[in-house]
N, C-alpha and C positions, 0 to 999 in steps of 0.2 A: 468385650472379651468374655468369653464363655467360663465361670467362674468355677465349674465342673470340673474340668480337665486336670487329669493329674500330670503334670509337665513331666514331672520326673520321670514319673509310667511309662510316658509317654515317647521320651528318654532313649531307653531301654530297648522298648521295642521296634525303635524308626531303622528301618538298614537302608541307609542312602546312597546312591550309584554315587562310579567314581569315573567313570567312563564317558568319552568327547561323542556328538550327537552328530552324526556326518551323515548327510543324503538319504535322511529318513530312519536311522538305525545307531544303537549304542556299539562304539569301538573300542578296542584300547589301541594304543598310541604303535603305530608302528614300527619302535623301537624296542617295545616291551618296558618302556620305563615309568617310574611312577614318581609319588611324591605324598607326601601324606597331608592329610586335610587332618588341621587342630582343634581341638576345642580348647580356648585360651582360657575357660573356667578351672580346667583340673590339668591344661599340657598333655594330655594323650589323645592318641589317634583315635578317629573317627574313620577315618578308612583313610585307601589308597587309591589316589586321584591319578589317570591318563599324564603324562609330562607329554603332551606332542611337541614335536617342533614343527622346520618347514617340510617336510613331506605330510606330514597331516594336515598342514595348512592348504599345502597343494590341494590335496585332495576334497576339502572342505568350498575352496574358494571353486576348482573344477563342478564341482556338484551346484553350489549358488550359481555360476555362470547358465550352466546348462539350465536351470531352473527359468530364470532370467529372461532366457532367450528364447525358452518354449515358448512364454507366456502366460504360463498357469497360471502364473500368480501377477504379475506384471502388464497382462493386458486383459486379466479378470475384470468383470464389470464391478463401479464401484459398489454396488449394492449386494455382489455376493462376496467382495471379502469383507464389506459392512459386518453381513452374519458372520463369517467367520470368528473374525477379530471377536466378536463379540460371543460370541460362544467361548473363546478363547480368555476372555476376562472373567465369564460367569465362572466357569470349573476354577481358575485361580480360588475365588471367594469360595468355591465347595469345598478347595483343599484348603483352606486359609491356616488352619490349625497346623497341619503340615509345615507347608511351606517358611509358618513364622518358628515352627520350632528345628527346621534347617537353618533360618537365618539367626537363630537363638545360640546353638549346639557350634555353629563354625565361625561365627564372629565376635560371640561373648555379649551382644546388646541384650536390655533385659527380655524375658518374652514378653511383658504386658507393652512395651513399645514396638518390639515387631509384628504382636498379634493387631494391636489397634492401630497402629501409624503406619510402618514400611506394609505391610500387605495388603490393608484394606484402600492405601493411596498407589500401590503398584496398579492394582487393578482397575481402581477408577482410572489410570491414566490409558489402560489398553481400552476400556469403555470406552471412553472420552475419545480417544483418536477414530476408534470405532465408528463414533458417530458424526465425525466430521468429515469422514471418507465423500458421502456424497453431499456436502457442503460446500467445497468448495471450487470456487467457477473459476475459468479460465476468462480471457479479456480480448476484446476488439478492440483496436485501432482506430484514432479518427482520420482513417488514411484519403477520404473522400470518396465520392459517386465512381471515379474510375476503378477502385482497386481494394481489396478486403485484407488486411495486416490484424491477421490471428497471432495472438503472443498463449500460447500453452505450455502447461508443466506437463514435466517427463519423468519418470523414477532416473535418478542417477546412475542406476546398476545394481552392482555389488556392494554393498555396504558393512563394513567389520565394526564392530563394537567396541573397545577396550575399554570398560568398565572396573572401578574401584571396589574394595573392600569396606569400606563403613556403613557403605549403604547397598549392596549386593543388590537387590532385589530390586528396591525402586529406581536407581541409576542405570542398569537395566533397563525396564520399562519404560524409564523419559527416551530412551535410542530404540525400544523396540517398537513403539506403538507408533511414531512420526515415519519411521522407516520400511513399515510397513504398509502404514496406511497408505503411505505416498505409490505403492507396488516394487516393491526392491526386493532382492535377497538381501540376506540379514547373514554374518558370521561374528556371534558374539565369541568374546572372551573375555570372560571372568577373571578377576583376580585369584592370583594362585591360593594366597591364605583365603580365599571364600566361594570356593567353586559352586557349594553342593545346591546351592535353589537354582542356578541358572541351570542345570544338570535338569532336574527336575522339571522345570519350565518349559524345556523342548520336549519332554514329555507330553508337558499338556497341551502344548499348542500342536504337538504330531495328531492326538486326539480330539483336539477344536478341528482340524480340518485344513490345518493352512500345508501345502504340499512339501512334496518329499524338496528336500535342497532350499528351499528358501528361508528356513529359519534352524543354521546350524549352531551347536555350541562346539568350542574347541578347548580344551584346557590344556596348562601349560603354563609356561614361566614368561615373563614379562621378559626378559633376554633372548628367548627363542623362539614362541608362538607370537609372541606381541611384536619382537621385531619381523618376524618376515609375514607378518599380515601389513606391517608400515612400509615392507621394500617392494611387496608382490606387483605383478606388473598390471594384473589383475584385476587386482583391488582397487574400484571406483571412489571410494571412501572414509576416510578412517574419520570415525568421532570417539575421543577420548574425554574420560573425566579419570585426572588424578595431581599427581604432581606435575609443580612448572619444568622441573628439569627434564622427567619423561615427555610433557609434552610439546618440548623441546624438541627432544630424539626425534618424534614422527613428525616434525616440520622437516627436519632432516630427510629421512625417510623418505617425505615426498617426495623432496628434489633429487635424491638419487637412483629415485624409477621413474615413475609415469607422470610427476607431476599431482597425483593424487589429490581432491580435495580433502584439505584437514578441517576440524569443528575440537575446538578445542576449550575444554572447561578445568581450569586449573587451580594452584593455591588462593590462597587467602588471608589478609590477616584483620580482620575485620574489629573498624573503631564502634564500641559502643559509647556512644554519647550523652551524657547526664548535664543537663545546663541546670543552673542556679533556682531558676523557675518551674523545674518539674514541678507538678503538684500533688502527685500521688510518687512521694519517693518509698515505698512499701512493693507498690505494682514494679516500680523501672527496678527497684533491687533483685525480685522473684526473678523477671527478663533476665537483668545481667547475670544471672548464677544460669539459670537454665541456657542461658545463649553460649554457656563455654561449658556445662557441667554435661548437658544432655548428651545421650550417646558415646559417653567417656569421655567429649571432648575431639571427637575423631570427626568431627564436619567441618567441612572447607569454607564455609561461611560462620565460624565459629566467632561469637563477639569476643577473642583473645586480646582484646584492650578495650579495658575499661578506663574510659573519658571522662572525668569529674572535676566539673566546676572545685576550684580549690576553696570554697566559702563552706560547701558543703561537704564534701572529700571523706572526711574522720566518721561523721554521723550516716552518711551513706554506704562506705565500704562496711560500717560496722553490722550493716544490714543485710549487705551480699554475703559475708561471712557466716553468718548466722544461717540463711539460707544456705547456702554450701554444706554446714554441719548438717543439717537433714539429709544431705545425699549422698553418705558414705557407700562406698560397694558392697554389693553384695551378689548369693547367689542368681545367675540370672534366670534361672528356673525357678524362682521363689516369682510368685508375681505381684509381689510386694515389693521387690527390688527393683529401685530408681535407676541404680548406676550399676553398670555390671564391670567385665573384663575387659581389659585392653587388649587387642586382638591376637599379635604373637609377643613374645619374648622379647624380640628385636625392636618391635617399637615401643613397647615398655622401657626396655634399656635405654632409648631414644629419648621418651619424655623424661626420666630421670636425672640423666646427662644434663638437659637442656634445666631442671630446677637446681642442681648443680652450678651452674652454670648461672645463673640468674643470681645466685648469692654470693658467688663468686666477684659478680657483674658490679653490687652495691646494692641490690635491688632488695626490700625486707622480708621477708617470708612471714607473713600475716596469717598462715596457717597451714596444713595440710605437708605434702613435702615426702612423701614416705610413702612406698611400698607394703599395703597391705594384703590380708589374708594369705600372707605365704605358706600354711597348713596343707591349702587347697589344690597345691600345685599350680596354680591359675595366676594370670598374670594381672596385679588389680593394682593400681595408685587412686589416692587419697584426691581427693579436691581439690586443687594447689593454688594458694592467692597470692601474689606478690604486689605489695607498696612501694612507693618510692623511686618508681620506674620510670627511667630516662629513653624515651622515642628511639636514643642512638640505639643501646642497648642490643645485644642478640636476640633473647626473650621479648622484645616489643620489635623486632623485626624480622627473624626467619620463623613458619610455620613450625608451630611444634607436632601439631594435631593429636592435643592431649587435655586432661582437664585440668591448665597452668592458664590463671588471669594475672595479668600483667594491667597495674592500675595504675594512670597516671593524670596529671592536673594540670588545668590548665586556666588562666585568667578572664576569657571571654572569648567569645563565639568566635572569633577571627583566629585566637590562636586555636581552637579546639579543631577549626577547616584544616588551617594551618598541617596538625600534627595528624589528626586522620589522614589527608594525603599526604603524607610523606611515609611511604612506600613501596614496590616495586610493583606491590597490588591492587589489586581494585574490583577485587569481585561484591562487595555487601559492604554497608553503612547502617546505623540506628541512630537517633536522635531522639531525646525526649525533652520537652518542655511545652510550657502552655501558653508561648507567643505563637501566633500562625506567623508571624511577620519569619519570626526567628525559625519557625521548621519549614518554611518553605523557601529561602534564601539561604540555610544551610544545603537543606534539599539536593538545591540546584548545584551547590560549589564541590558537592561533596564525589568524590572522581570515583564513583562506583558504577556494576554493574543492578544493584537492587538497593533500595534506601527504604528503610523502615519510620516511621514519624511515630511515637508513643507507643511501639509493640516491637517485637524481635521475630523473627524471621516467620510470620503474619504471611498467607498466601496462598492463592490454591492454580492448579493447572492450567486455569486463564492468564497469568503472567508468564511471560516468559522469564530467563534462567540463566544469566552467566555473566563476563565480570568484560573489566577495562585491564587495560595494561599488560602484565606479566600473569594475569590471572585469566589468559588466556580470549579467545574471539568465539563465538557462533552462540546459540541461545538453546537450552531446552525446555521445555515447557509450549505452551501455546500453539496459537497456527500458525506463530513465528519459526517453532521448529522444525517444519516440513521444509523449512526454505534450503537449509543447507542437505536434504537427502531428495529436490527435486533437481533438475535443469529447466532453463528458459527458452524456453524453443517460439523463434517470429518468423514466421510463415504469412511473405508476402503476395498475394495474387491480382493480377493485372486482369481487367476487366473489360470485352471488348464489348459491349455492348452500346 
């Protein structure tokens, strides 16, 4: 990160659109309604965001169709949207300063994590898919001498996005870069609290080259833009990353139109595990604080339970704790600042409730617990650690997506499987210790979608992405993610020769 930059300057000066990206051009909403985009550091508007509902979506989903079916984009050779995409990721990295201080101003992360982390791995990821465009091959058949059984992928269609707010930018990117690459139209929608980089985004990629109608943004409320992108009869696709209960609705959704394929990436309440034989319990403490503290605590693979062997329990949490007290809030335009704002109000009040609630529960409140910087207008909680915590518990089983560690013990490796899957979720696991016998047969029991062995969410865009259970089906990341934005088409030919 460029150590120059004055954020706050920089601040001041950014005037960021508020307006939905429909068939190559900024709109407002055809109702004339808006909504205001926050900055959850100080609670005041940043501007007034497009509210579309379904008549924008018509029009959004009409323009991806007709895109679609021209072919611009969709029976492009793979080698010229190769350059695109990739012209498309380079202006990303131009504006990178930009982009991280829209992701900075509307979601409260600090800027040294959105300038180094979310922006500079958004764009490797449209890189990356960039470059697998003409990698990969379709497949023959061993159908015999008589007859030739081609099995090829097809773009799916129409493809809608509905994309979360903790991670605007790169959750984003893991649906634009597979969705494209594969030749689809694209109609993303942002989450209401964090429109302003996807806004921004179709900007750049209007300017990388990729054609009018295949890469719209729509903004709007998750009741009105988001459900009638899940009802349209139109829409070939919905991939969703947020809550199990939303991602629920669009399973709905499908079955009450077209049948729609869903890709669903959902909650999480992820076991961090500490066995008795770590050996660097220093390294697993720094892990367990940064696995619930980073990003406020707003990530759906958040290690929000911490596993500790009860031999070591006292002398290890005293360790997570201590680490914790390093990462109190602050401003997130400071680029000093580890931990910024919690996004709105509402889920502030949300995490609050739920520590509330947890001491209520019996659970100890080992530190943190409180609502800070209230001066600022901004919406900021403390670190929050609880001891003592029972698996039944609320706070060790519904998603808070906050920075609240709920820490509990357990006797040996069998109960430790045991309490990590017990459930509803199953998106991410971590385990630490210095038996291979022990991290590789926890490994395997362990009913997640990613398992870590000695590190915390460790990985880059060659794995793929997403969970078991109620934490939803489909994968992002890898060349595993083209699957759910291509079709299988077997094309068999009889041979008279």
């Amino acid at each position: 990160m460029d150590a120059t930059v004055n954020w706050k300057q920089a601040a001041t000066e950014l005037k960021p659109r508020g307006q939905s990206f429909i068939d190559g051009k900024f709109v407002e909403a055809i109702s004339g309604k808006q909504f205001d985009a926050i900055n959850p550091a100080t609670g005041k508007t940043l501007t007034g965001v497009a509210s579309s509902d379904k008549a924008d979506v018509d029009l959004a989903v009409k323009s991806a169709r007709r895109a679609f079916d021209s072919g611009v984009w969709s029976r492009r050779s793979p080698a010229e949207r190769k350059k695109i995409l990739q012209r498309f990721g380079e202006l990303m990295l131009k504006h990178a300063d930009e982009l991280a201080l829209l992701e900075t101003l509307n979601m409260g992360k600090p800027i040294s994590d959105a300038r180094s982390i979310d922006v500079p791995g958004s764009a490797n990821t449209i890189l990356w898919y960039a470059e697998a465009i003409d990698k990969i091959y379709d497949e023959i058949a061993p159908a015999g001498s008589g007859a030739l059984g081609m099995i090829t992928r097809e773009p799916v269609g129409v493809v809608a996005a509905v994309v979360p707010w903790n991670f605007p930018l790169l959750m984003a990117c893991w649906k634009i870069g597979p969705a494209l690459a594969a030749g689809n139209s694209l109609i993303l929608k942002p989450a209401e609290q964090s429109p302003l980089s996807a806004i921004r985004l179709a900007e750049l990629a209007a300017e990388a080259g990729i054609p009018q109608g295949v890469f719209n943004v729509v903004t709007g409320l998750g009741e009105t833009a988001g459900m009638a992108l899940g009802l349209h009869m139109d829409v070939d696709c919905v991939t969703f990353t947020g809550s199990t209960e939303v991602g629920k609705l669009f399973m709905t959704y499908s079955a009450k139109s077209n049948m729609k394929r869903v890709a669903l990436e959902c909650g999480g309440k992820t076991p961090h595990i500490v066995m008795a034989d770590c050996g660097n319990l220093d390294e697993a403490a720094t892990a367990a604080a940064l696995g619930i503290f980073f990003n406020q605590g707003e990530v759906c693979n958040a290690g929000s339970r911490l596993l500790v062997d009860a031999r070591i329990k006292d002398e290890f949490l005293e360790k997570v704790v201590a680490v914790g007290n390093t990462l109190q809030p602050g401003d997130p335009l400071d680029a000093g600042t580890r931990l910024g704002a919690i996004v709105s109000k509402t889920q502030m009040d949300r995490v609050l409730e739920y520590i509330e609630i947890g001491s209520k529960e019996g659970a100890e409140l080992k530190s943190g617990g409180k609502q800070v910087r209230t001066e600022s207008g901004g919406y900021f909680v403390e670190p929050t650690v609880f001891d003592n915590v029972d698996n039944k518990m609320r706070i060790a089983q519904e998603e808070i997506f906050g920075p609240v560690l709920s820490t509990i013990t357990f006797k040996d490796a069998e109960e430790a499987v045991s309490i990590a899957n017990d459930t509803i979720y199953g998106l991410a696991a971590a385990v630490w210790t210095d038996n291979i016998d022990t991290a590789l047969s926890t490994a395997r029991r362990l009913r997640a979608g990613s398992v870590w062995v000695n590190n915390f969410d460790e990985s880059n865009i060659t794995m793929p992405f997403g969970g078991y259970k109620q934490s939803g089906f489909g994968r992002d990341k890898s060349l595993h993610a083209i699957d759910k934005y291509t079709e299988l088409k077997a094309t068999w030919i009889k041979i008279r020769a």
